[in-house]
C-alpha positions as CSV (number, residue, x, y, z in Angstrom):
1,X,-13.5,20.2,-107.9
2,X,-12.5,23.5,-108.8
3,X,-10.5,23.1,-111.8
4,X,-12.8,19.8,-113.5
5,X,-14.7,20.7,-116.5
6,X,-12.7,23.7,-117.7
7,X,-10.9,25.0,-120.5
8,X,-8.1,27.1,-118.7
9,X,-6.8,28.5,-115.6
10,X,-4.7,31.4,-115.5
11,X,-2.9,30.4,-113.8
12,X,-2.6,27.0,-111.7
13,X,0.3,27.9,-109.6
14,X,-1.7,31.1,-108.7
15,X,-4.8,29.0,-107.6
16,X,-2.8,26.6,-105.6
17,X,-1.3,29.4,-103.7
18,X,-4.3,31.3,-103.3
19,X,-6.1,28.4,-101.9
20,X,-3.0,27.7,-99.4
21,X,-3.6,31.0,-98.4
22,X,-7.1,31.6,-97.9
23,X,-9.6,29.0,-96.5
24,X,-12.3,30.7,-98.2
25,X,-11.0,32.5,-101.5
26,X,-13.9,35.8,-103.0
27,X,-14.9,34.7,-106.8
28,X,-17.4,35.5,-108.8
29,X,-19.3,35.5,-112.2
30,X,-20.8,38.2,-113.7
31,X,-24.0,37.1,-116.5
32,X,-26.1,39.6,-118.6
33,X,-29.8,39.0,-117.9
34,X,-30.5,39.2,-121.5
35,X,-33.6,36.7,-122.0
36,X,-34.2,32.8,-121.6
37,X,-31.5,30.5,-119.7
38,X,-30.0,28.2,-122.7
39,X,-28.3,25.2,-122.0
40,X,-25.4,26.5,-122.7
41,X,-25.5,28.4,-119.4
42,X,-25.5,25.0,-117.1
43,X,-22.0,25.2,-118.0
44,X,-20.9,28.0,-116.0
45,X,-23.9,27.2,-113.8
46,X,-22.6,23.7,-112.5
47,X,-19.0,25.7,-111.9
48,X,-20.3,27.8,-109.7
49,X,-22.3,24.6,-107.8
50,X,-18.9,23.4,-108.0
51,X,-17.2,26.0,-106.3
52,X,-19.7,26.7,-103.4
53,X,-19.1,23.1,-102.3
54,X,-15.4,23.6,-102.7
55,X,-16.0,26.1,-100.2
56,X,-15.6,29.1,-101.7
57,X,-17.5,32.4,-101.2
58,X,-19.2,33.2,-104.4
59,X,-20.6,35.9,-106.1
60,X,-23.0,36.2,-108.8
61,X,-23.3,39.8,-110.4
62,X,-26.4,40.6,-112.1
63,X,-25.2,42.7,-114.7
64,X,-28.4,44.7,-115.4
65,X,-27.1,47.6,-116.5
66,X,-24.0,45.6,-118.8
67,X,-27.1,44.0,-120.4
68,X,-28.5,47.3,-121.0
69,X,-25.5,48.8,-122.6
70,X,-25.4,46.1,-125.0
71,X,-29.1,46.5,-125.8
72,X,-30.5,43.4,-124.4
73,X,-34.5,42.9,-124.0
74,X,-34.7,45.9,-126.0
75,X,-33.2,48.2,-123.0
76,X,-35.9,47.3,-120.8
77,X,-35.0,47.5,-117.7
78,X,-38.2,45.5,-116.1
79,X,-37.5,42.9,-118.7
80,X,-34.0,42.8,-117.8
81,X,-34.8,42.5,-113.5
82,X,-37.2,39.9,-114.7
83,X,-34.8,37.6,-116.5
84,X,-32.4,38.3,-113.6
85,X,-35.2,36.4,-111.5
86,X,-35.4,33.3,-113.9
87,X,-31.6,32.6,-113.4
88,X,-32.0,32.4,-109.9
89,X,-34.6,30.2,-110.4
90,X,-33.0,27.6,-112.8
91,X,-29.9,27.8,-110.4
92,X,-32.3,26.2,-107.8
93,X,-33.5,23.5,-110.3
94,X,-29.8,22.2,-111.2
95,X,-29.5,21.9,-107.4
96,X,-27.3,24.5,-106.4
97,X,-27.1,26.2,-102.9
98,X,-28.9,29.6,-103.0
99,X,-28.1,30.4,-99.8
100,X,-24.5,30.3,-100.0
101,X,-24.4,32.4,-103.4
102,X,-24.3,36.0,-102.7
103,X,-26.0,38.1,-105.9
104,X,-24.9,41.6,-106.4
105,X,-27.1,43.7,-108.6
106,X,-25.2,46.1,-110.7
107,X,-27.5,48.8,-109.8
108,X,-25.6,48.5,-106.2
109,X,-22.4,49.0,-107.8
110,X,-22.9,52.2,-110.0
111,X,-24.7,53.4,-107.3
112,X,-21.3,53.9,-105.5
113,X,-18.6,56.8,-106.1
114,X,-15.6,54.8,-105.1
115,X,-16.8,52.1,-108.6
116,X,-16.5,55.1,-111.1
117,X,-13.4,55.9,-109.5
118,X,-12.0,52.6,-109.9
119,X,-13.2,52.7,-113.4
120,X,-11.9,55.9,-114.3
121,X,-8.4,54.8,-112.8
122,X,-8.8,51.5,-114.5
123,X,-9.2,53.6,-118.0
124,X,-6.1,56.0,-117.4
125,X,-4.1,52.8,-117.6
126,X,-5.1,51.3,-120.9
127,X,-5.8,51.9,-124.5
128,X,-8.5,52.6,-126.8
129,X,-7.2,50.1,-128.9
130,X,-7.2,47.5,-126.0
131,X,-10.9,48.0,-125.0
132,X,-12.0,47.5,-128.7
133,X,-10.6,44.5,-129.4
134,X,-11.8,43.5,-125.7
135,X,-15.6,44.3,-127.0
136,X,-15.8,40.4,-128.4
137,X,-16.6,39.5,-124.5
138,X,-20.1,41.2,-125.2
139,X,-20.6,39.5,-128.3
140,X,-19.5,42.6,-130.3
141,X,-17.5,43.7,-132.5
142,X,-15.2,46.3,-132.4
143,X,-16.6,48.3,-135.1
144,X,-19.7,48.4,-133.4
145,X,-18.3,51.0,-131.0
146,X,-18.2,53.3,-134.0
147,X,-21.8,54.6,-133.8
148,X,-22.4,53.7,-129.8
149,X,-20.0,54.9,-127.6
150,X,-21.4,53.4,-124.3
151,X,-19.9,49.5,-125.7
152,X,-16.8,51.1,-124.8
153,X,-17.7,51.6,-121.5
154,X,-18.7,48.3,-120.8
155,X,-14.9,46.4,-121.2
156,X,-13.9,49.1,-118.0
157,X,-17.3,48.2,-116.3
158,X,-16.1,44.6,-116.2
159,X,-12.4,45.2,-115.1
160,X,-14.1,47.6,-112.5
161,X,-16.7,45.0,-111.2
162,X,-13.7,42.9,-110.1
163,X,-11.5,45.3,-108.6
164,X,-14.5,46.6,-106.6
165,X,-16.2,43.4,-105.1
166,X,-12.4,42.6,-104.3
167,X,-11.8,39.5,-105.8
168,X,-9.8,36.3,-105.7
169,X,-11.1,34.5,-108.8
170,X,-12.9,35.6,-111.7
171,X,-15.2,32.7,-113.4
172,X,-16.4,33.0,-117.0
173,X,-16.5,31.3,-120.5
174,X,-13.6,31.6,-122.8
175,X,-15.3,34.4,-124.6
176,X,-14.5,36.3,-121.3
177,X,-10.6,35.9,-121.4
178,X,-10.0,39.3,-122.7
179,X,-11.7,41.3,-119.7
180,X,-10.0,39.0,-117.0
181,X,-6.4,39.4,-119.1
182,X,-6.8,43.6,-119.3
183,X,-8.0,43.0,-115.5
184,X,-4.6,40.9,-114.8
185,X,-2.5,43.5,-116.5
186,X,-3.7,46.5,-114.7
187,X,-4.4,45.3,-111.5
188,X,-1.1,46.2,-110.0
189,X,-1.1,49.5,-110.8
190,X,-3.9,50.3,-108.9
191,X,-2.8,48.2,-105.7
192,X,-5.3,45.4,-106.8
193,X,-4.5,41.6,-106.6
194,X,-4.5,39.9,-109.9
195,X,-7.5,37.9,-110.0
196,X,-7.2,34.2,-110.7
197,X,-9.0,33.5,-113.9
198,X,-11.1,30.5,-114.8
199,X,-12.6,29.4,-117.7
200,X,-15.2,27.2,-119.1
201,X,-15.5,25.9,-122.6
202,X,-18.4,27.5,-125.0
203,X,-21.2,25.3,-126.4
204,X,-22.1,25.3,-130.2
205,X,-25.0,26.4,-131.7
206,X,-27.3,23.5,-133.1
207,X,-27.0,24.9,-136.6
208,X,-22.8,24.4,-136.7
209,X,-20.4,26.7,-138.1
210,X,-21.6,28.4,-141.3
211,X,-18.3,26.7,-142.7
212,X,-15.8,24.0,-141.8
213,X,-13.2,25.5,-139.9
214,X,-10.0,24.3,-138.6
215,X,-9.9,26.7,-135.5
216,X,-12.4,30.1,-134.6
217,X,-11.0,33.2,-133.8
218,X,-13.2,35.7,-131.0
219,X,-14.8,37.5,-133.8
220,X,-16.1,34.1,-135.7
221,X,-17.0,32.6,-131.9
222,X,-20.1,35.3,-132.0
223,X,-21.4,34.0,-134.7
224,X,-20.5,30.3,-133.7
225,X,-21.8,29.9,-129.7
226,X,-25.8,29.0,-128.7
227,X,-27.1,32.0,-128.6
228,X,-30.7,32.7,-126.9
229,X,-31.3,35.3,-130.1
230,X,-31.0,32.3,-132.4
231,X,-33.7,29.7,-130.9
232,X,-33.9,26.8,-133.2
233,X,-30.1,26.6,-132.7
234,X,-30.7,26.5,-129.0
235,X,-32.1,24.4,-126.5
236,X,-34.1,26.4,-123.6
237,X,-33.7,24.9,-120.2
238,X,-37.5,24.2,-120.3
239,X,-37.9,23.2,-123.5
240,X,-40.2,20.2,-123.9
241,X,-39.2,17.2,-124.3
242,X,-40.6,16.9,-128.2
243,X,-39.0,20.1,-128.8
244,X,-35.7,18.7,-127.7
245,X,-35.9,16.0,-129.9
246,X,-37.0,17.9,-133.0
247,X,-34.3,20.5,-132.5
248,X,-31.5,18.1,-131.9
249,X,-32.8,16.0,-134.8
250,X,-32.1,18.8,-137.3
251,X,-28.9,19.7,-135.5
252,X,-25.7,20.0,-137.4
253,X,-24.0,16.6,-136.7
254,X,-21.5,15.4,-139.2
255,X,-20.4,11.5,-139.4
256,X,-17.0,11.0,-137.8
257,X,-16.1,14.7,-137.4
258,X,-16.3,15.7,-133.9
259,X,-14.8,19.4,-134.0
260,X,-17.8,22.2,-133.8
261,X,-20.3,19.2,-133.6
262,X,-22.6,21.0,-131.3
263,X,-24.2,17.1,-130.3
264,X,-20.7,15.9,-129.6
265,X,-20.2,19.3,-127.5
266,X,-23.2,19.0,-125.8
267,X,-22.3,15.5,-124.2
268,X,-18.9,16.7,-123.0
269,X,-19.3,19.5,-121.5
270,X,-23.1,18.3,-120.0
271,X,-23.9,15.0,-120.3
272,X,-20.6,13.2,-119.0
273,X,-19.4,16.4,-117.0
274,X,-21.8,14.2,-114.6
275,X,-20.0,11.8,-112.3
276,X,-21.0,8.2,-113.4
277,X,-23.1,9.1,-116.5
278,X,-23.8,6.6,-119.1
279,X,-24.7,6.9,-122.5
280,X,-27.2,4.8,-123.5
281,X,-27.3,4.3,-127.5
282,X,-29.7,2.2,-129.6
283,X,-27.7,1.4,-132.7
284,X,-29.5,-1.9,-135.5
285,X,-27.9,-5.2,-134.7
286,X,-25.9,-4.6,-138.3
287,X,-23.8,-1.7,-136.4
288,X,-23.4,-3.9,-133.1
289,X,-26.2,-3.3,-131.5
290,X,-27.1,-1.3,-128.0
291,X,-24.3,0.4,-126.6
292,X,-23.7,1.8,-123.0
293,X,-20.9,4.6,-123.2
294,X,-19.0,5.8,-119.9
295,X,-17.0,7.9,-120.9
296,X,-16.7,11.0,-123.5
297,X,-13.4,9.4,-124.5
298,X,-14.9,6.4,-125.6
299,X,-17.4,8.3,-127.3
300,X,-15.4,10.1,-129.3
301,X,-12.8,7.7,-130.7
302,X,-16.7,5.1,-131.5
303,X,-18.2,8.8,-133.5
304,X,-14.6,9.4,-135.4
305,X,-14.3,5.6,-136.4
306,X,-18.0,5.7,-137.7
307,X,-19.2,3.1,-135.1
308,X,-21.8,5.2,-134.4
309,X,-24.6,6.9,-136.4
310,X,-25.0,10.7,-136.6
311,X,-29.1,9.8,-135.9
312,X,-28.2,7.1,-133.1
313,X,-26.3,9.5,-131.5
314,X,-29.1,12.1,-131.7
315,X,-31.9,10.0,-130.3
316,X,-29.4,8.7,-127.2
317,X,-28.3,12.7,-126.5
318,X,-32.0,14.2,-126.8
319,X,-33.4,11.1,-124.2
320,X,-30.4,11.7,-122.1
321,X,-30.2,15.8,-122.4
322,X,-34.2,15.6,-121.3
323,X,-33.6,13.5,-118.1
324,X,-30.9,15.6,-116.9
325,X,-33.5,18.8,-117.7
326,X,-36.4,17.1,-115.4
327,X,-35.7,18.6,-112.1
328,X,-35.3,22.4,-113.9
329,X,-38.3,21.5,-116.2
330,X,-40.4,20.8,-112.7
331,X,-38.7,23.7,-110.8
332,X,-39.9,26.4,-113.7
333,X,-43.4,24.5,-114.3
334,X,-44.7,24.8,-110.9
335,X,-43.1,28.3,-110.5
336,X,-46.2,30.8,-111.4
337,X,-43.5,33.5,-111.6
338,X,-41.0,31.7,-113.5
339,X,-43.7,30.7,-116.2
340,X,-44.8,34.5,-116.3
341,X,-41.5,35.7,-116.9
342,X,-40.9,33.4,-119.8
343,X,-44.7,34.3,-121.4
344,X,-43.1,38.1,-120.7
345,X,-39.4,37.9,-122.4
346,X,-40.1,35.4,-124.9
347,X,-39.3,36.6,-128.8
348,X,-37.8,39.8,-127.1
349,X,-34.0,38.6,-127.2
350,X,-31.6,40.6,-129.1
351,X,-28.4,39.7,-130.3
């Protein structure tokens, strides 16, 4: 339950023993309140659904002020609270257990001596060079830190947020790798367990890569992921239905290629990370007809043989993707303050 749906553990051995060792292990993820919940974000949202029933104590940091340091909402701290709120909210429409999820507000950290002395402590034991090319986990680049000093602050604020809230595991996308890695390698020296580090795969962006690649490097992922700033290449957790369909219809979605095919992505990583989902696809009698898909496997050889049509596959994923949106749909449309903080941060995302 722990490990399903991910793209890497560092390290396995370390997670077995840990959870040999402790009946109920500290983890955590940290998010930047930085505007509307994406689809993308059900990813890391159904982990942490996953880990509460796994029995593990959980932690979800609210990083207000990591969202304000990388300008998000236009440094608007109200805005930035407020989008902390909505989070919460879709969390309760997927079905996860609020009660058992502790959220930490970063404000409660900096508030503290002893975190700026773990920071400062965490900094005397790396490199400038290291936390640049660790700025990529805020969707920077390190040359931004060239006319905005704070970015560099932010790397050591994430280290520090683990060492402080003592943790066991450390839960984020792959785009995260490079704060839980710098964590790992200093954590000794300041009498710190090395945290065990799990991490979920990154959805595409409707729109595609803006060339065909054969892999993507941290600095091209920026550009690649959904991101909230870009939103006819995302899908919005309450996005209506029609909008769904018209965004996935103009989609990037190539016949037979299934690498950085955000439609393909969005099946794997959403639609069949569902136990016992079926993918229902109305294809003309001339291609075989109506199809029921169970697995992504099958899925994927049918798309790279050309059994199935780029548009097929589009109509079957929007019906499919809007279903499994219902219950967070309802949950935000009869939520007077969820609504009002959408009207509120709507077209105020930054990248």
């Amino acid at each position: 339950m722990i490990t399903r749906n991910t793209a890497e553990v560092v390290t396995l051995d370390e997670l077995k023993n840990l959870l040999e060792e402790k009946d109920h292990p500290r983890a955590y993820i940290g998010f930047e309140p930085s505007g509307l919940v994406h689809i993308g974000w059900l990813i890391w949202m159904n982990k942490v659904r996953d880990f509460v029933e796994a029995g593990i104590d959980m932690y979800i940091l609210e990083a207000t002020w990591h969202a304000y340091i990388n300008d998000k909402l236009g440094r608007d701290m109200e805005l930035i609270r407020a989008a902390a709120r909505l989070v919460r909210k879709v969390l309760e429409g997927l079905g996860a257990n609020i009660s058992k999820i502790k959220f930490v507000d970063a404000e409660e950290l900096i508030s503290d001596k002893r975190y700026w002395e773990i920071l400062i402590k965490a900094s005397k034991n790396t490199t400038l060079a290291r936390v640049k090319r660790a700025l990529t986990i805020m969707g920077r680049k390190a040359g931004e830190a060239e006319t905005d000093f704070s970015k560099l602050i932010y790397p050591l604020m994430q280290v520090t947020d683990i060492f402080y809230l003592d943790l066991d595991i450390a839960l984020g996308g792959t785009d995260q790798r490079k704060a839980h890695m710098l964590q790992r390698d200093i954590a000794e020296k300041l009498g710190f367990r090395k945290v065990v580090a799990i991490h979920t795969p990154l959805l595409a962006g409707l729109a595609g890569p803006s060339k065909r690649m054969e892999a993507i490097d941290d600095e091209a992922l920026i550009d690649v992921k959904m991101s909230k700033s870009k939103p006819e290449t995302a899908i919005f957790v309450h996005d209506k239905p029609d909008d769904i369909r018209r965004k996935i219809r103009k989609a990037y979605c190539p016949p037979r290629e299934t690498s950085f095919n955000p439609i393909i992505d969005i099946n794997k990583y959403i639609l069949f990370a569902q136990p016992g989902f079926v993918l229902h696809i109305e294809r003309p009698s001339k291609y075989g007809g109506p199809i029921d898909i169970t697995s992504f496997s099958e899925l994927e050889q049918l798309y790279k043989k050309g059994e199935i049509h780029p548009l097929d596959l589009k109509n079957a994923t929007a019906e499919a993707l809007i279903k499994y949106l219902e219950p967070i749909r309802n949950k935000i449309e009869n939520d007077k303050e969820a609504l009002e903080i959408i009207a509120k941060i709507s077209g105020r995302e930054t990248r």
